[in-house]
C-alpha positions as CSV (number, residue, x, y, z in Angstrom):
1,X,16.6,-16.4,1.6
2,X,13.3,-16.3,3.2
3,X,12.2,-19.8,2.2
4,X,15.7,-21.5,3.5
5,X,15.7,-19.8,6.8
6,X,11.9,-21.3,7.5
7,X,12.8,-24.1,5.9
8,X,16.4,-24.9,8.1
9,X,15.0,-22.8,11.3
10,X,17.9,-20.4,11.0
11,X,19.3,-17.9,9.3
12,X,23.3,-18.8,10.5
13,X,24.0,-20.0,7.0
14,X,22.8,-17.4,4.7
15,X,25.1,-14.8,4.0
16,X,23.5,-11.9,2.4
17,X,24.7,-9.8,-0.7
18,X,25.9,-6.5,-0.1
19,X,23.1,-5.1,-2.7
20,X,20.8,-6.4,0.0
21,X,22.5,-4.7,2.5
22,X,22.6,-1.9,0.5
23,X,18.9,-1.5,-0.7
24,X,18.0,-0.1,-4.5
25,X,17.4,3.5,-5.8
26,X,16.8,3.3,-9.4
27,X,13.7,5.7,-10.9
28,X,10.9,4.8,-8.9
29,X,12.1,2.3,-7.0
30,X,13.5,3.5,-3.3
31,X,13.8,0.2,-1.2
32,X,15.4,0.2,2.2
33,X,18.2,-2.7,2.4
34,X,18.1,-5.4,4.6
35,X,18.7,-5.4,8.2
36,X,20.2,-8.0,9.2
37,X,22.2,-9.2,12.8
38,X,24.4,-12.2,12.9
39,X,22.7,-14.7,14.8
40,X,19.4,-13.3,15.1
41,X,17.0,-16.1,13.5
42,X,13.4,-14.0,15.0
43,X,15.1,-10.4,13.9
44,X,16.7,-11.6,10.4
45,X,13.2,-13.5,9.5
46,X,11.2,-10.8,10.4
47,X,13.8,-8.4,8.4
48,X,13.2,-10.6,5.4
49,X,9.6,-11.2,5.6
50,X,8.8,-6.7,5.8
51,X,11.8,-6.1,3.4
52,X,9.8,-9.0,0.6
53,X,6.5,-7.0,1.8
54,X,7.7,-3.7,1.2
55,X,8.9,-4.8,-2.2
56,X,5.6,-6.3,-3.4
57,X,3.5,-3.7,-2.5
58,X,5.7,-1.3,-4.4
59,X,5.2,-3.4,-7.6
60,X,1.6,-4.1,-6.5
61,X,0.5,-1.1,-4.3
62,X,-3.1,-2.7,-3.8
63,X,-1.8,-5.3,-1.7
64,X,-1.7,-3.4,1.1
65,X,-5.7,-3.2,1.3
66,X,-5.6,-7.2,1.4
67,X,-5.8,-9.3,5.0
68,X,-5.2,-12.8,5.8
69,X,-7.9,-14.5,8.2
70,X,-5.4,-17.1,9.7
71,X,-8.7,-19.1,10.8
72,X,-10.9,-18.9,7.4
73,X,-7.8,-19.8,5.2
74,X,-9.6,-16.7,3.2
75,X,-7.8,-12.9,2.0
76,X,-10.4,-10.3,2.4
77,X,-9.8,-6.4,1.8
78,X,-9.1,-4.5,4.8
79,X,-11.9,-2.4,6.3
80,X,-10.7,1.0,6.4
81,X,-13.3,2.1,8.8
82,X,-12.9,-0.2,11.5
83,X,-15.9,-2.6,11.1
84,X,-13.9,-5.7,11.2
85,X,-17.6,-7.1,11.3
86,X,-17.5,-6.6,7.2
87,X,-15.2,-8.4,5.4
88,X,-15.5,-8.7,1.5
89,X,-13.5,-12.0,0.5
90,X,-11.4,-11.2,-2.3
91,X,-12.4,-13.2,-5.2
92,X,-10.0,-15.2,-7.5
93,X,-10.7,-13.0,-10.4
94,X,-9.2,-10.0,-8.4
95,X,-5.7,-12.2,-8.0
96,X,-5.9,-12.2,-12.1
């Protein structure tokens, strides 16, 4: 859903399943559904794109330590403390 509403610029054709809507509790797992408003491209995208983070760090909770630097092209783990002066890349064994 998320690729072919970046892909098209919209989300006016996708029609979501009521699971989606819904969310999943099964053992572990307790993930919200999606919110989603009719003919809201910014809202729906922005639904998608926490809802697919939300899921991913549940499976992989480590990813929420990780950063993008939009200028470096390079992940890096977060500095808890602040000192965004210290950023240890993440190497490509760590993605193994």
């Amino acid at each position: 859903m998320l690729s072919t509403a970046i892909r098209f610029g919209g989300t006016d054709h996708i029609r979501q399943h009521p699971k989606q809507v819904k969310g999943i509790k099964k053992g572990e797992w307790n993930l919200e559904g999606l919110k989603w408003k009719e003919g809201d491209f910014a809202h729906n995208l922005e639904s998608m794109m926490l809802l697919s983070y939300d899921y991913i760090s549940k499976a992989a909770p480590d990813i929420k330590d990780i950063a993008f630097d939009l200028d470096t092209g390079v992940f890096y783990y977060e500095d808890s403390t602040g000192n965004s002066g210290k950023r240890r890349e993440v190497s490509e064994k760590a993605w193994a």
